[in-house]
Backbone bond lengths (Angstrom), bond angles and torsions (degrees), N, CA, C in turn:
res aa  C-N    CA-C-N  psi(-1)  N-CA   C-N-CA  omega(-1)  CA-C   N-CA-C  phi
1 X - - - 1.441 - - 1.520 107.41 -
2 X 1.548 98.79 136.23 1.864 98.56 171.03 1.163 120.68 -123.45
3 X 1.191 155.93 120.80 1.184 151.04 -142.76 2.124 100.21 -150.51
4 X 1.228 84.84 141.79 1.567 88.17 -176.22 1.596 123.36 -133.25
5 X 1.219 139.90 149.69 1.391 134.39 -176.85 1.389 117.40 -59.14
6 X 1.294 129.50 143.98 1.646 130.61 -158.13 1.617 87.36 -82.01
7 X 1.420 100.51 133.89 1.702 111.50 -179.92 1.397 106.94 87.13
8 X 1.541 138.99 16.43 1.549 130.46 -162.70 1.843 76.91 -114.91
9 X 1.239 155.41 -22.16 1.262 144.78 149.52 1.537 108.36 -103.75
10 X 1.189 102.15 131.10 2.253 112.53 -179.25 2.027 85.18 -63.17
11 X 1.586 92.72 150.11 1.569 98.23 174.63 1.695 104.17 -77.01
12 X 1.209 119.02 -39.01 1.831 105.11 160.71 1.002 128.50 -21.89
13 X 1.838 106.43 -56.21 1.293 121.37 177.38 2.033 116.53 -46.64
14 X 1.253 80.67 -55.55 1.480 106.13 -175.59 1.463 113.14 -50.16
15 X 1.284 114.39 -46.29 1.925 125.93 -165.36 1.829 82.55 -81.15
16 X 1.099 97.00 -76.57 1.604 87.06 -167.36 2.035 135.04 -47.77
17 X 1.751 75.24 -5.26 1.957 89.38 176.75 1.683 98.12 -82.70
18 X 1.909 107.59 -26.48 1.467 83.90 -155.16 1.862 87.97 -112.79
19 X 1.356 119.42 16.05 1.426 82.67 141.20 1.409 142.39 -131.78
20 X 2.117 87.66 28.33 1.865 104.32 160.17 1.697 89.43 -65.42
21 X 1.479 129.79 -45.17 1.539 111.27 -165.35 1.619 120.13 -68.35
22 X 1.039 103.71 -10.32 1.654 118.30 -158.26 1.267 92.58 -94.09
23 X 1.603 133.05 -40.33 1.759 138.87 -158.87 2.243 74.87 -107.84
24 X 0.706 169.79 -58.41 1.350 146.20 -163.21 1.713 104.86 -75.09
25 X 1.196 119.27 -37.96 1.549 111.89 161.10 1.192 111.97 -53.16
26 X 1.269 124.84 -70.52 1.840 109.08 -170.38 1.356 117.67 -58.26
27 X 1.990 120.96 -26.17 1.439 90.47 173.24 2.104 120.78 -76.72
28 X 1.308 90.08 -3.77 1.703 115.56 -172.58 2.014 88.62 -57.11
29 X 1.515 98.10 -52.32 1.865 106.22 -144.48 1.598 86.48 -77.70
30 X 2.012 116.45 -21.08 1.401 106.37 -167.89 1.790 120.34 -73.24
31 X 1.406 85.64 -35.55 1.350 116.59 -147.14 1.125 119.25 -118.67
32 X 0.949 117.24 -28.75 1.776 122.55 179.59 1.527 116.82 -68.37
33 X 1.403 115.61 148.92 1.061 110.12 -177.61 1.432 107.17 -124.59
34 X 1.412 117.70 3.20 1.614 109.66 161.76 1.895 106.13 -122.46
35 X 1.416 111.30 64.97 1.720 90.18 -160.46 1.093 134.52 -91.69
36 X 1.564 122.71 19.01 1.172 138.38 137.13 1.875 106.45 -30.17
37 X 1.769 103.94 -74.93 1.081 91.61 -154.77 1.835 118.39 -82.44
38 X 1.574 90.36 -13.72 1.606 103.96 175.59 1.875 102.39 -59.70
39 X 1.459 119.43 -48.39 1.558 106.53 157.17 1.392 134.47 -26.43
40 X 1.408 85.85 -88.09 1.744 104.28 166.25 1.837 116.96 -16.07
41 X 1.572 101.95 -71.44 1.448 108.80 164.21 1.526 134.86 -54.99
42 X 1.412 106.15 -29.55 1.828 124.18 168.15 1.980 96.99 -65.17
43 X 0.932 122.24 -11.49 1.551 113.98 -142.55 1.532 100.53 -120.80
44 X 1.589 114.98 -38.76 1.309 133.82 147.91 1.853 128.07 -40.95
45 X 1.295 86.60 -67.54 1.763 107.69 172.68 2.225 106.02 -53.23
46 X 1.419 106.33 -54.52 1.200 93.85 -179.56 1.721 112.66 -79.71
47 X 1.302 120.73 -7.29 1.768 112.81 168.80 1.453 84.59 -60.39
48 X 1.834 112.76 -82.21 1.530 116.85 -159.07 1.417 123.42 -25.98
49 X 1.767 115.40 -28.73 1.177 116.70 174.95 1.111 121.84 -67.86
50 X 1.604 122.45 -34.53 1.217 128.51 -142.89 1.667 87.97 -95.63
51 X 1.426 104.80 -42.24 1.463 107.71 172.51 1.646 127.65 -43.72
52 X 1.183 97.12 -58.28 1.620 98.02 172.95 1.354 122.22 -78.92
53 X 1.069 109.81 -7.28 1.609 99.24 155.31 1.553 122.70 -84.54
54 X 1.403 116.73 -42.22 1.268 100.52 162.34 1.391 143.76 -56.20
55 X 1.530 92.25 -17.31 1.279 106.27 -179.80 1.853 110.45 -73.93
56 X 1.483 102.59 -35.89 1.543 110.42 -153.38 1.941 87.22 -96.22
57 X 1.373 131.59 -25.34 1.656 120.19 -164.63 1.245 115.06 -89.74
58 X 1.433 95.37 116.73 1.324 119.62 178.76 1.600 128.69 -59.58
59 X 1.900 103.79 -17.90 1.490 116.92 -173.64 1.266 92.68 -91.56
60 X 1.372 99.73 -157.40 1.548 111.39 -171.83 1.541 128.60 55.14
61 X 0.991 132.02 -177.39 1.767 142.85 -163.18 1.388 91.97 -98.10
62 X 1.705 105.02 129.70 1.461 102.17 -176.53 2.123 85.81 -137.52
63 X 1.177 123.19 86.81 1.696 125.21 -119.06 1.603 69.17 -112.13
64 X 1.683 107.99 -35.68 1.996 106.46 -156.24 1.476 99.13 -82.21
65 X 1.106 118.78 4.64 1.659 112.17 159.32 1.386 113.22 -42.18
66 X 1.375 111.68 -60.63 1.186 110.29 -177.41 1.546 119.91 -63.08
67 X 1.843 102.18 144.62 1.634 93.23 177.70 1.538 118.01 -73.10
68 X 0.927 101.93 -38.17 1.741 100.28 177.65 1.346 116.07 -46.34
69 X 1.347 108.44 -33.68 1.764 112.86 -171.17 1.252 105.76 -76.00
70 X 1.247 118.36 -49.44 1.249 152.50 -175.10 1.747 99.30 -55.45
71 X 1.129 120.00 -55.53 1.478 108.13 -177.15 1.787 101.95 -81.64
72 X 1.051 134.98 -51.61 1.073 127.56 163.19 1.586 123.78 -27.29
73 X 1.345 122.37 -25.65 1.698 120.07 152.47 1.362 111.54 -86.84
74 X 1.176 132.66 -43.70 1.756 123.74 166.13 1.567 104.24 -40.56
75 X 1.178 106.11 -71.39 1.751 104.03 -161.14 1.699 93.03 -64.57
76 X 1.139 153.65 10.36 1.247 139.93 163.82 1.614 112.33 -100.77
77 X 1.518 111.19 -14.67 1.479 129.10 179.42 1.517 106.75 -82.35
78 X 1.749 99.36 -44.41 1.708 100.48 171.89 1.376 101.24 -81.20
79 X 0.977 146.02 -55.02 1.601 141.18 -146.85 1.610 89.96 -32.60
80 X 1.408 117.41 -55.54 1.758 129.64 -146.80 2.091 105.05 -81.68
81 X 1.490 76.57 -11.02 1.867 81.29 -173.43 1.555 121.22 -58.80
82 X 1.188 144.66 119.37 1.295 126.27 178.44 2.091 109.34 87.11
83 X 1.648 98.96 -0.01 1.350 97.57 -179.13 1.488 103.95 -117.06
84 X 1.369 106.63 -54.20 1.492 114.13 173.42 1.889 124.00 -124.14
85 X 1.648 78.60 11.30 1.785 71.55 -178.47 1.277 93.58 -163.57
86 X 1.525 131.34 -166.95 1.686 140.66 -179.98 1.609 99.02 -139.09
87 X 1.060 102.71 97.05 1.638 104.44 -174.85 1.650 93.78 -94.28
88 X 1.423 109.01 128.59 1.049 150.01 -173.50 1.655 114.26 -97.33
89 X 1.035 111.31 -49.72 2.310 110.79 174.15 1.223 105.64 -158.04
90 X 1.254 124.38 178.25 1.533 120.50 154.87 1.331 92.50 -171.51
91 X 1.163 112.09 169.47 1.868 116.23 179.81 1.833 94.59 -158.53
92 X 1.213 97.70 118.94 1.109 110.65 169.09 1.501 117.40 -71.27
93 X 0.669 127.54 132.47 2.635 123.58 163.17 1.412 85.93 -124.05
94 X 1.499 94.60 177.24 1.308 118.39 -155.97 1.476 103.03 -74.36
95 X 1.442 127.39 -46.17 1.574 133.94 176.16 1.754 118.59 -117.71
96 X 1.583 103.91 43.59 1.333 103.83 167.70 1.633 114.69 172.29
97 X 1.240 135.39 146.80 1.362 125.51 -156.51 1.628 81.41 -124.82
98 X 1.978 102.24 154.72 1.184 117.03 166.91 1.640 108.87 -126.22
99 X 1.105 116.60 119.01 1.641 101.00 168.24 1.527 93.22 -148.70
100 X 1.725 91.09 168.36 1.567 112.85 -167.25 1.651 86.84 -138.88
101 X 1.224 108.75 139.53 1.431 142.69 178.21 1.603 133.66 -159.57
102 X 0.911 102.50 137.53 2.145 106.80 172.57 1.607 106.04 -87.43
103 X 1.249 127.40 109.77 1.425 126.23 149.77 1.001 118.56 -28.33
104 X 1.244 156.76 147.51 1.790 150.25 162.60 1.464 96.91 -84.67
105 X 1.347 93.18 160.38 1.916 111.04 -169.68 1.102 91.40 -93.92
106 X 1.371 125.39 163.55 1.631 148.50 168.48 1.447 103.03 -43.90
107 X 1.211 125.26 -56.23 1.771 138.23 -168.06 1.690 90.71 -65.40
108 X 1.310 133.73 -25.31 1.367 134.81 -175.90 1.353 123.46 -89.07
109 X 1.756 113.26 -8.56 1.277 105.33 179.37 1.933 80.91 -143.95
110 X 0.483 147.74 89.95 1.797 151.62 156.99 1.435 103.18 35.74
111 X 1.215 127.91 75.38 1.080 138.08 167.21 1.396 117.92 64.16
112 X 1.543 123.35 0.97 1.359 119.83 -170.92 1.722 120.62 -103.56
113 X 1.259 100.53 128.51 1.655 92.37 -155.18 1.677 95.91 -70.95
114 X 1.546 98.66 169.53 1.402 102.08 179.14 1.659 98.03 -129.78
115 X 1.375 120.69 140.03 1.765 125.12 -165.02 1.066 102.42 -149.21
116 X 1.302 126.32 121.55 1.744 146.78 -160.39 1.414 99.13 -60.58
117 X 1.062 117.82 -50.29 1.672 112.15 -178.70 1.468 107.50 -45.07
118 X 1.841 110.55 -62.93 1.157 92.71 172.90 1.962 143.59 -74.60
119 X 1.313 86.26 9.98 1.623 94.39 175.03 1.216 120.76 -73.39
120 X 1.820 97.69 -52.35 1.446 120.45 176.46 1.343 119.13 -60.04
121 X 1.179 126.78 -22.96 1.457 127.33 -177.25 1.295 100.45 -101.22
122 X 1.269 137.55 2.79 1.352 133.14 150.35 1.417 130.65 -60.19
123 X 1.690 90.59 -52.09 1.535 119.93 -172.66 1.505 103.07 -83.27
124 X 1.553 119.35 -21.91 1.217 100.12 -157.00 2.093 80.94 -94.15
125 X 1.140 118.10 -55.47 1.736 130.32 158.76 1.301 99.44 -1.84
126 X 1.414 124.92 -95.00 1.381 126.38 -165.18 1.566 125.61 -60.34
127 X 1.371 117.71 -23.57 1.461 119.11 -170.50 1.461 106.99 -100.98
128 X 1.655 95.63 -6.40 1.579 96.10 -171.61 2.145 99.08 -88.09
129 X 1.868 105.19 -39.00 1.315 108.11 175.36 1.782 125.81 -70.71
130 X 1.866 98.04 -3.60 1.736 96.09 -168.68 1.530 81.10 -106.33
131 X 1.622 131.90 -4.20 1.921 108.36 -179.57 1.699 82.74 -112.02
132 X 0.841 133.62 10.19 1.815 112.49 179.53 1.299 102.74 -104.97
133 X 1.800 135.30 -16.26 1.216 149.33 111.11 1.261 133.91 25.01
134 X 1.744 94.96 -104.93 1.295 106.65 142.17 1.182 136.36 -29.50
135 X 1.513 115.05 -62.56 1.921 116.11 -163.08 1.443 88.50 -84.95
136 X 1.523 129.27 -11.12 2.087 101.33 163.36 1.758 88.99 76.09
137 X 1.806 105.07 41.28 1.469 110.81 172.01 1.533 111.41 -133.85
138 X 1.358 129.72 176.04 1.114 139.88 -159.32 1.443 115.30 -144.72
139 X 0.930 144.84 127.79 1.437 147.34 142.95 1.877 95.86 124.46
140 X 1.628 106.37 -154.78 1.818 108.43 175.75 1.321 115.45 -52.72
141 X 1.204 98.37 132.63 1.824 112.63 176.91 1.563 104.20 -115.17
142 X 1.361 120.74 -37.54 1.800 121.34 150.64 1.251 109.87 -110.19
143 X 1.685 96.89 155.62 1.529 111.37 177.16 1.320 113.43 -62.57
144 X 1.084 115.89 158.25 1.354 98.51 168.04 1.793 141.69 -114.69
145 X 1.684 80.39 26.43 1.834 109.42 161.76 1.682 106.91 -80.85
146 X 1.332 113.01 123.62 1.730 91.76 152.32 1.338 92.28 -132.59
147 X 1.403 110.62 -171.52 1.396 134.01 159.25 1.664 116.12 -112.46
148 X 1.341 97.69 132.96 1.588 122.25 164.89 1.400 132.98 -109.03
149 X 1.059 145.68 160.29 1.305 143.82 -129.55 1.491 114.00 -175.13
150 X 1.420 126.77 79.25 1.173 119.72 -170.30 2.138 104.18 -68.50
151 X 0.918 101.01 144.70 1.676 102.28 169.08 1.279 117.16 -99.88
152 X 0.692 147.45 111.95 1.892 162.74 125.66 1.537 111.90 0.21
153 X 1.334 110.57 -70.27 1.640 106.80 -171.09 1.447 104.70 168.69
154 X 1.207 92.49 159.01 1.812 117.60 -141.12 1.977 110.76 -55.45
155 X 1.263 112.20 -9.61 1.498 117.05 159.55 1.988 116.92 -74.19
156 X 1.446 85.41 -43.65 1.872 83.29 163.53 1.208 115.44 -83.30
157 X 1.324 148.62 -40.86 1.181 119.00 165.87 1.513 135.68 -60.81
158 X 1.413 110.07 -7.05 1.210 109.37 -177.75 1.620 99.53 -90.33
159 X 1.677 126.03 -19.21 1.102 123.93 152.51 1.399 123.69 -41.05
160 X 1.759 115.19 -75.44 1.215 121.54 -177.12 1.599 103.31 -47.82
161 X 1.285 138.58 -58.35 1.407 132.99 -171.13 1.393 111.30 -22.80
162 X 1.860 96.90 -65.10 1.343 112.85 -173.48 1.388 112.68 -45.88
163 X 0.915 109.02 -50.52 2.094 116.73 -172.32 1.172 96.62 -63.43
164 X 1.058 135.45 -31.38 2.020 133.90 -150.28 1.745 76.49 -83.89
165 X 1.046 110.68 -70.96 1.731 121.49 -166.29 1.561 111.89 -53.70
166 X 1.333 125.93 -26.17 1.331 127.50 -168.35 1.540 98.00 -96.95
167 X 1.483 122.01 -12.13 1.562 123.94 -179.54 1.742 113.93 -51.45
168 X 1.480 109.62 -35.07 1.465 93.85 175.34 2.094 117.79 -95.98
169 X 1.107 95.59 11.62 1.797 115.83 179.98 1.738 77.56 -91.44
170 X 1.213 118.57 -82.01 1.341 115.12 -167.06 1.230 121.09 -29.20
171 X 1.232 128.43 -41.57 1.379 143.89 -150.00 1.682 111.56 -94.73
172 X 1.661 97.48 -16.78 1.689 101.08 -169.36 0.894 135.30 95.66
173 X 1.890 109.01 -9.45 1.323 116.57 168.72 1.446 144.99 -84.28
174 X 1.473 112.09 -17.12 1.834 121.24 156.13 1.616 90.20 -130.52
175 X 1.269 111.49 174.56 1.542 148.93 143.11 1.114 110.20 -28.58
176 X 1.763 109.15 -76.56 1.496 128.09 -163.82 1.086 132.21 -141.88
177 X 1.134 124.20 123.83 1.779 137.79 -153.71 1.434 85.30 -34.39
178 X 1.312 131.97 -57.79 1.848 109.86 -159.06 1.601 100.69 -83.37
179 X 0.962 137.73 18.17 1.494 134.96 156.66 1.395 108.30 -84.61
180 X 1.038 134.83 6.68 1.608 141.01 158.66 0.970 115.83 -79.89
181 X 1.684 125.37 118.89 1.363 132.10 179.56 1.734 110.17 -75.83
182 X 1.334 116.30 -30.90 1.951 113.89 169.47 1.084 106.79 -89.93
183 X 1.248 139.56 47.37 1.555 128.92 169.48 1.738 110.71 -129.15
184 X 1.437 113.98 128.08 1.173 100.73 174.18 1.809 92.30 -153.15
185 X 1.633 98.50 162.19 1.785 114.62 -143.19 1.494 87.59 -157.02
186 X 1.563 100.50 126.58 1.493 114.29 -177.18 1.375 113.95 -53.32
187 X 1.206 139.80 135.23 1.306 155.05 -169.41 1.839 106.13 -47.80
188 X 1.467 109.71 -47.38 1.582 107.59 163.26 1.191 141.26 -68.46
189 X 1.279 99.16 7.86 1.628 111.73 -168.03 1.953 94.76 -129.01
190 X 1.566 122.70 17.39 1.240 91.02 -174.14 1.366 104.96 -93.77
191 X 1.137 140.62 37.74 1.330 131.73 147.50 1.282 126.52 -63.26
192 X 1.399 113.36 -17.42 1.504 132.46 170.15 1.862 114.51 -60.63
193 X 1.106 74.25 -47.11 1.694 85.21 175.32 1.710 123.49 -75.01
């Protein structure tokens, strides 16, 4: 999941991203003759976009600079860990969060289903009312576009991990994924790191 601060992409930006995706889907649904994977690849290309721009824009609210803010989305990423989900990495940047997690199944919490919408609007709810708080602000603190990412099996997620963690290497800001002060990666998986 990627989720970003409200104003860290211009909504221009935004309309005109989604209807290069909207005019490459219909020739995908017209024309394609494998479109499973011609999706898949349409769906890839617009994360990567969305990625490097957040990575590269200098405008917009870049709020998770700060550490205080900044831990205030970790401890709202852990609060849920081991309660409603298995959070697996996350890496905070300054105007956008990356994390990867498993929802828990119904048989895992007493019959009560667990559904990303409502996770995310938990996580995104509380961390958005304890940093708008702080900064003595009012209204969206995240956009309220993200991207989601179903995982397949345990060679792709150990993909996505890697990328989530290499986001601030990418960006120019440490050396090495564990030289990132917002990044943290389940204890069984730190060979990744």
């Amino acid at each position: 999941m990627t989720y970003n601060l409200a104003g860290s992409i211009p909504r221009d930006v935004l309309d005109q991203w989604k209807a290069e995706y909207v005019e490459e889907k219909t020739k995908i649904m017209q024309f394609s003759k494998d479109i499973e994977n011609d999706l898949e690849r349409l769906g890839k290309l617009d994360f990567a976009k969305r990625d490097k721009f957040l990575d590269t824009y200098d405008g917009g609210n870049h709020f998770l600079k700060s550490d205080t803010l900044a831990k205030i989305v970790a401890d709202t990423l852990h609060y849920w860990d081991e309660k409603r989900l298995e959070l697996y990495c996350y890496c905070i940047m300054s105007n956008h969060v990356h994390t990867v997690f498993r929802l828990y199944g119904e048989e895992e919490i007493a019959g009560k289903p667990v559904y990303l919408e409502q996770i995310m609007h938990s996580i995104k709810l509380y961390s958005a009312s304890k940093c708008n708080q702080l900064l003595g602000l009012e209204g969206a603190f995240w956009q309220h576009e993200s991207y989601d990412r179903l995982v397949r099996n345990d060679e792709e997620l150990r993909r996505i991990m890697t990328y989530v963690l290499q986001n601030p290497v990418k960006a120019g800001l440490c050396k090495q994924m564990s030289d990132w002060k917002w990044s943290y990666i389940k204890p069984e998986y730190n060979d990744i790191m």
